[in-house]
MIMARPA-869266 format. One record per residue: residue in one letter; residue number from 0; x, y, z of N, C-alpha, C in turn. Coordinates in nm, 3 decimals, always signed. Each point is the difference from the previous one (the first is absolute). Example, Ala and Ser with C-alpha at 12.3 -4.5 7.8 and 13.67 -1.06 7.14 Angstrom:
BEGIN
{res:a	n:0	n_X:+1.319	n_Y:-0.569	n_Z:+0.780	ca_X:-0.089	ca_Y:+0.119	ca_Z:+0.000	c_X:+0.090	c_Y:+0.120	c_Z:+0.000}
{res:s	n:1	n_X:-0.035	n_Y:+0.105	n_Z:-0.072	ca_X:+0.082	ca_Y:+0.119	ca_Z:+0.006	c_X:-0.077	c_Y:+0.109	c_Z:+0.073}
This chain:
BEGIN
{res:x	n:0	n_X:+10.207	n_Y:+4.346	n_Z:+11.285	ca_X:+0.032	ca_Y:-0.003	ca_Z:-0.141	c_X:+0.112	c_Y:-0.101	c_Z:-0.023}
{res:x	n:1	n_X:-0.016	n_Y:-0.077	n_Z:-0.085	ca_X:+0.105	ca_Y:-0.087	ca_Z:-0.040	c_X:+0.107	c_Y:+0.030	c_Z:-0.133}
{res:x	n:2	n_X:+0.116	n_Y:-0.040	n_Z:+0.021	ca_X:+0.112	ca_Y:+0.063	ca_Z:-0.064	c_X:+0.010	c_Y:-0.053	c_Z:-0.145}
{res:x	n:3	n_X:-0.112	n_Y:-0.088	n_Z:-0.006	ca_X:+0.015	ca_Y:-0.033	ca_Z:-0.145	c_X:-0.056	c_Y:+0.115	c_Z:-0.095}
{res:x	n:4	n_X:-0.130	n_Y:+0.091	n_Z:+0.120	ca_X:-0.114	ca_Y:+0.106	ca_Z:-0.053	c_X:+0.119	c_Y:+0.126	c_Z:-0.010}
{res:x	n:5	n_X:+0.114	n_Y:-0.009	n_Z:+0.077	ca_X:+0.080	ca_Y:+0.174	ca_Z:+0.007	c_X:+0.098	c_Y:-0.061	c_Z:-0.095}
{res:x	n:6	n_X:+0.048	n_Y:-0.105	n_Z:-0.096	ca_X:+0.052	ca_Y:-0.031	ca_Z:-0.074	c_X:-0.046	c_Y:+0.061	c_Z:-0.140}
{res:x	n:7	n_X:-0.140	n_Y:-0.044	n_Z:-0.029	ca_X:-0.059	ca_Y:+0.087	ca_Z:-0.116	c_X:-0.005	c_Y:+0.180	c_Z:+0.007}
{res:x	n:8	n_X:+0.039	n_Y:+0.030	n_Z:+0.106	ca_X:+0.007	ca_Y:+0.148	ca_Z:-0.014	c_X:+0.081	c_Y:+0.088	c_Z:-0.047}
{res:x	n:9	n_X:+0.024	n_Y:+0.093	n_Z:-0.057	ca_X:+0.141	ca_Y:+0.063	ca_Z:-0.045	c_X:+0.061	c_Y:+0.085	c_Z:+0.155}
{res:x	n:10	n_X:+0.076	n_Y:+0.037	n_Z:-0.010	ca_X:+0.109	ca_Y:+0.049	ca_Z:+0.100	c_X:-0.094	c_Y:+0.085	c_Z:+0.017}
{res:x	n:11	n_X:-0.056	n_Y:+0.121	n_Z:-0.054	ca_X:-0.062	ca_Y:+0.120	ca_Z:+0.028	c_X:-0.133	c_Y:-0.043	c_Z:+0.091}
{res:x	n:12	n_X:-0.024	n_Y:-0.110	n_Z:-0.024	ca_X:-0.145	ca_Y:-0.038	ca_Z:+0.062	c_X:+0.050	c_Y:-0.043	c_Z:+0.134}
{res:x	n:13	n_X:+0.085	n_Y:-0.093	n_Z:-0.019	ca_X:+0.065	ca_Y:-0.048	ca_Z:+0.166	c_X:+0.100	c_Y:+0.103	c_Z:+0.108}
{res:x	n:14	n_X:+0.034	n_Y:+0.140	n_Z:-0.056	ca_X:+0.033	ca_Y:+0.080	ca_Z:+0.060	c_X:-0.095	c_Y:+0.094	c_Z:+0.054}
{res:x	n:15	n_X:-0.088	n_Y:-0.031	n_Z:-0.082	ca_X:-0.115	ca_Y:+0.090	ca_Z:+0.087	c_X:-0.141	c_Y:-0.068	c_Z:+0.053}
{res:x	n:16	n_X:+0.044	n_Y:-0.164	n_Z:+0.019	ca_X:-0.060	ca_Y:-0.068	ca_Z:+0.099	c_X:+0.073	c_Y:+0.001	c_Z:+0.135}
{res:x	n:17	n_X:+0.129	n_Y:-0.048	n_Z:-0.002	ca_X:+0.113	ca_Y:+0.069	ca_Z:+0.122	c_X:-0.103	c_Y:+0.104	c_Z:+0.027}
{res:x	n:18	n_X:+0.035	n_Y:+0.092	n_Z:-0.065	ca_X:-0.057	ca_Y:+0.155	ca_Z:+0.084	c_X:-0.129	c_Y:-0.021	c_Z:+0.071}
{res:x	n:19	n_X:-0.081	n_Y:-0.068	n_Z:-0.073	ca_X:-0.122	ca_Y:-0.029	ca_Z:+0.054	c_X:-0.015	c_Y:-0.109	c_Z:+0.147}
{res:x	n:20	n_X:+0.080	n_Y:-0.088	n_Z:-0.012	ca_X:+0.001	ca_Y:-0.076	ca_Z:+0.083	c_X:+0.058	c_Y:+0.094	c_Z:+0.114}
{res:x	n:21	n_X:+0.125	n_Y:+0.056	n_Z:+0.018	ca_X:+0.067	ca_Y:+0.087	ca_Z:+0.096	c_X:-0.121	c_Y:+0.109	c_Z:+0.050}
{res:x	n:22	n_X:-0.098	n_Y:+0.026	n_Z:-0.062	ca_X:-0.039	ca_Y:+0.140	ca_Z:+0.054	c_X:-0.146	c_Y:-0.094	c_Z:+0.075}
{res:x	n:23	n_X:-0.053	n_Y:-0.139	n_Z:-0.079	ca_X:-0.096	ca_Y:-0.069	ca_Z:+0.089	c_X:+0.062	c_Y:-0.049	c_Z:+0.166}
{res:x	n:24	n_X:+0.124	n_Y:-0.054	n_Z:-0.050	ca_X:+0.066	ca_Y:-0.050	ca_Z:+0.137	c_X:+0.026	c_Y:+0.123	c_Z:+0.122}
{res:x	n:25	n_X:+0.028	n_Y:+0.117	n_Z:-0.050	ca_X:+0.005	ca_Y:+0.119	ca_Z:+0.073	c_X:-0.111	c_Y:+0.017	c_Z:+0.088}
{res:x	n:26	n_X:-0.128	n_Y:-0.009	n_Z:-0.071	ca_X:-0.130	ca_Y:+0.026	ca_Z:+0.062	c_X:-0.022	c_Y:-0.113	c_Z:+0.071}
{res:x	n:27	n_X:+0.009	n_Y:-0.122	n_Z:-0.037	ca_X:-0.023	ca_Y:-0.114	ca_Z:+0.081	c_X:+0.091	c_Y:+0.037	c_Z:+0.145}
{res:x	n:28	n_X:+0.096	n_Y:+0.011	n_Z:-0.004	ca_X:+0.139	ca_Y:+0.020	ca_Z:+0.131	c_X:-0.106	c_Y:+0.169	c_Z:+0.091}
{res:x	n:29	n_X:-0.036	n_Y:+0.068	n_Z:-0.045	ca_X:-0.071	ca_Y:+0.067	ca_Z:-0.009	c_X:-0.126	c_Y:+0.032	c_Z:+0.112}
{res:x	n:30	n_X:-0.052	n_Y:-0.148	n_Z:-0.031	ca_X:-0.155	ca_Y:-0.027	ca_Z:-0.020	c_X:+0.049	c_Y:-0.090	c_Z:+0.151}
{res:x	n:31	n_X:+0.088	n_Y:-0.095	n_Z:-0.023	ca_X:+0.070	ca_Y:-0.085	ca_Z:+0.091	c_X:+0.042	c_Y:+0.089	c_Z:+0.145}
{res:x	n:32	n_X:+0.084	n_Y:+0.094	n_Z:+0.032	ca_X:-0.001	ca_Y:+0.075	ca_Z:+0.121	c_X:-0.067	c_Y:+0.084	c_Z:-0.037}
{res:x	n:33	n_X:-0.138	n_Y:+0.045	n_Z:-0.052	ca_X:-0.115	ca_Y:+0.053	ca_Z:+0.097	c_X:-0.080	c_Y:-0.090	c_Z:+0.042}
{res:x	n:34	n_X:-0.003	n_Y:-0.108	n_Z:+0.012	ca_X:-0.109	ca_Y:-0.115	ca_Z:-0.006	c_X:-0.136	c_Y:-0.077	c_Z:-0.114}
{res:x	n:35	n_X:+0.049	n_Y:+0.115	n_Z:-0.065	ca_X:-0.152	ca_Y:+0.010	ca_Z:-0.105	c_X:+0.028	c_Y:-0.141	c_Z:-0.084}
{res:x	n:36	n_X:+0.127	n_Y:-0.089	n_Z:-0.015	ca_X:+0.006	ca_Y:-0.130	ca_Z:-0.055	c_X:-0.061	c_Y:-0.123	c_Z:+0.068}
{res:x	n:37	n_X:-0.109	n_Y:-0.044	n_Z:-0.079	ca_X:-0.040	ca_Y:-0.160	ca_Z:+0.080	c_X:+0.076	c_Y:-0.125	c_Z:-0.066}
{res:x	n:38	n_X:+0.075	n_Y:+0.030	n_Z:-0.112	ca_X:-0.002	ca_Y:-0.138	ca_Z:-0.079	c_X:+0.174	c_Y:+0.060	c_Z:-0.027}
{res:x	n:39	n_X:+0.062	n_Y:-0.083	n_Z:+0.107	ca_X:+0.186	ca_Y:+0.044	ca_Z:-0.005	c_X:+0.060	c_Y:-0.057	c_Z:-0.101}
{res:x	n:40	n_X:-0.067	n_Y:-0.129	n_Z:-0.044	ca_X:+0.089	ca_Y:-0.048	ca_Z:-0.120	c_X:-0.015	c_Y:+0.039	c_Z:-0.121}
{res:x	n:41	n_X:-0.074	n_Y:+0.116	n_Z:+0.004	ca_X:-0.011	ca_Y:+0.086	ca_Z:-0.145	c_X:+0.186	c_Y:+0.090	c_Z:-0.031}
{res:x	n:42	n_X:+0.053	n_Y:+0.026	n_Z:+0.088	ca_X:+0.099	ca_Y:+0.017	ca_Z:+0.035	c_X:+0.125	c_Y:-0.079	c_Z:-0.069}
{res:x	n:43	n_X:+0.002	n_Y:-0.088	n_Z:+0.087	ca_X:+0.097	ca_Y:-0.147	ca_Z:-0.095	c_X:-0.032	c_Y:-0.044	c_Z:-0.105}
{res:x	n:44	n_X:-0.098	n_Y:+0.009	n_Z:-0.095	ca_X:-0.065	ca_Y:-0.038	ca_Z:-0.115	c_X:+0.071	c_Y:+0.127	c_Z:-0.100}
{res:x	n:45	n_X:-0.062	n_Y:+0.137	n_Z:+0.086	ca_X:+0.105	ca_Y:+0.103	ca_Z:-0.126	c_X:+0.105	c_Y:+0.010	c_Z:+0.035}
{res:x	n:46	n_X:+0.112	n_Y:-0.009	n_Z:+0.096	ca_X:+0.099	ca_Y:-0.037	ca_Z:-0.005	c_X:+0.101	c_Y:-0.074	c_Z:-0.118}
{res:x	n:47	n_X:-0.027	n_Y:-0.145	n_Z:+0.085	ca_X:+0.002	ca_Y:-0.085	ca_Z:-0.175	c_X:-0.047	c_Y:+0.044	c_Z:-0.115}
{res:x	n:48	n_X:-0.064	n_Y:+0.061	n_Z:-0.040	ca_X:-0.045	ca_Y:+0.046	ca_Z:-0.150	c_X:+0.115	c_Y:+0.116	c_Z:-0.050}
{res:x	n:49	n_X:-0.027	n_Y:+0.070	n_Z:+0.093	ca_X:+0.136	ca_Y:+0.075	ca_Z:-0.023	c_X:+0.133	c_Y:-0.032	c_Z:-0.039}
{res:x	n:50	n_X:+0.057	n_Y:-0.109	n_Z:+0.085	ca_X:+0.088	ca_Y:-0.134	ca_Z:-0.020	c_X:+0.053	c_Y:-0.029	c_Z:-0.103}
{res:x	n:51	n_X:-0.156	n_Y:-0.056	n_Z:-0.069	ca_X:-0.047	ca_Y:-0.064	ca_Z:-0.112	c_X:+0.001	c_Y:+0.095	c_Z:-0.115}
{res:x	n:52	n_X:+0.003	n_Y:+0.117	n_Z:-0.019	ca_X:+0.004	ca_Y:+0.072	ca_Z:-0.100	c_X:+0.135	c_Y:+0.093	c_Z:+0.007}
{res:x	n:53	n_X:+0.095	n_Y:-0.034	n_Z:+0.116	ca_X:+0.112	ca_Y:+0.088	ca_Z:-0.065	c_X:+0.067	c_Y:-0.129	c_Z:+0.003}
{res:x	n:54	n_X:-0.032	n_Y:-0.114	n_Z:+0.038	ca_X:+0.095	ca_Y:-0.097	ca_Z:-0.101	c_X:-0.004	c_Y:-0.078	c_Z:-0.094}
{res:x	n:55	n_X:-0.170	n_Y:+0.082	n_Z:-0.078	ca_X:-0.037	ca_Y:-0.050	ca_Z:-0.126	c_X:+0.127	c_Y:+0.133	c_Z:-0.098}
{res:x	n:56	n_X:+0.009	n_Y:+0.124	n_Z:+0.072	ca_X:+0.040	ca_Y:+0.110	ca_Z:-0.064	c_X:+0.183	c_Y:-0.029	c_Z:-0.017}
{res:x	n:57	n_X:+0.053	n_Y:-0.073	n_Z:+0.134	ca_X:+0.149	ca_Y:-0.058	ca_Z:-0.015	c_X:+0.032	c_Y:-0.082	c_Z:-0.064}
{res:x	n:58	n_X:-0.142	n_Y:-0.077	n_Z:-0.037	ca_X:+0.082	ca_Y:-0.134	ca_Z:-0.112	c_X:+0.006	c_Y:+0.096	c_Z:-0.164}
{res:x	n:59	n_X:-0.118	n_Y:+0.108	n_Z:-0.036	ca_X:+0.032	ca_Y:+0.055	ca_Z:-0.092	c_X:+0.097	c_Y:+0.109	c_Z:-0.039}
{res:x	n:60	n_X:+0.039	n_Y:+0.020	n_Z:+0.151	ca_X:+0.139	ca_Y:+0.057	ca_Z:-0.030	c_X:+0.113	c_Y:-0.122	c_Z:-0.018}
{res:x	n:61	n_X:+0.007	n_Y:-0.070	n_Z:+0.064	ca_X:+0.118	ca_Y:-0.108	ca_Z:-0.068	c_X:-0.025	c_Y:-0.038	c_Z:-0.132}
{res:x	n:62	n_X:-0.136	n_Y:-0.006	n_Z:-0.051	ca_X:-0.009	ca_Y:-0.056	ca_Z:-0.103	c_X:+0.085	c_Y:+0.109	c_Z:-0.112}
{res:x	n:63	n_X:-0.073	n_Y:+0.112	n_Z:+0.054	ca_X:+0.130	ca_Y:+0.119	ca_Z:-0.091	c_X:+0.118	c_Y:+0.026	c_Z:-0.037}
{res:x	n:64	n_X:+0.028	n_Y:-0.005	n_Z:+0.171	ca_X:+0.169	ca_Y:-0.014	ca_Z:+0.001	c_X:+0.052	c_Y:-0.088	c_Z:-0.092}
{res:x	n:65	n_X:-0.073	n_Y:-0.171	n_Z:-0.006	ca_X:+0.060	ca_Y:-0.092	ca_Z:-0.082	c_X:+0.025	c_Y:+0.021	c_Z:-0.132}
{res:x	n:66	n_X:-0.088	n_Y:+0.095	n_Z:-0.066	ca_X:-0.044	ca_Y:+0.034	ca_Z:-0.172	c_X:+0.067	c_Y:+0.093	c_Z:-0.009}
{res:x	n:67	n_X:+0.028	n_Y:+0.032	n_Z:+0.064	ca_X:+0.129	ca_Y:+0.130	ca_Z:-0.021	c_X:+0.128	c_Y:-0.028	c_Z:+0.034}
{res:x	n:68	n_X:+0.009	n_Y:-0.117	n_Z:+0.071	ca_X:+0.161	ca_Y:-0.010	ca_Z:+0.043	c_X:+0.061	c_Y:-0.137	c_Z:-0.182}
């Protein structure tokens, strides 16, 4: 997913993509020591996305902080 796509989202949507991403990466790590993973860079891909959406979520907290300070 690209951060221009978690930009159009409101906070409520990107907090509960986090969640989503955290509970896919769980199963992947998961999936990873039982063996049942063939394709490892599915891994590093949600990683970064994750990344990517809590520091789409930190710039809209600065953006806050700023409108309020």
């Amino acid at each position: 997913m690209k951060a221009q796509e978690l930009r159009e989202l409101s906070i409520q949507e990107l907090i509960e993509r986090e969640k989503e991403l955290a509970r896919e990466l769980f199963n992947l790590r998961f999936q990873m020591a039982t063996g049942q993973l063939s394709n490892h860079t599915v891994v590093g891909k949600t990683k970064k996305d994750i990344a990517r959406v809590k520091t789409v979520l930190k710039e809209r907290d600065a953006i806050k902080d700023e409108a309020g300070a």
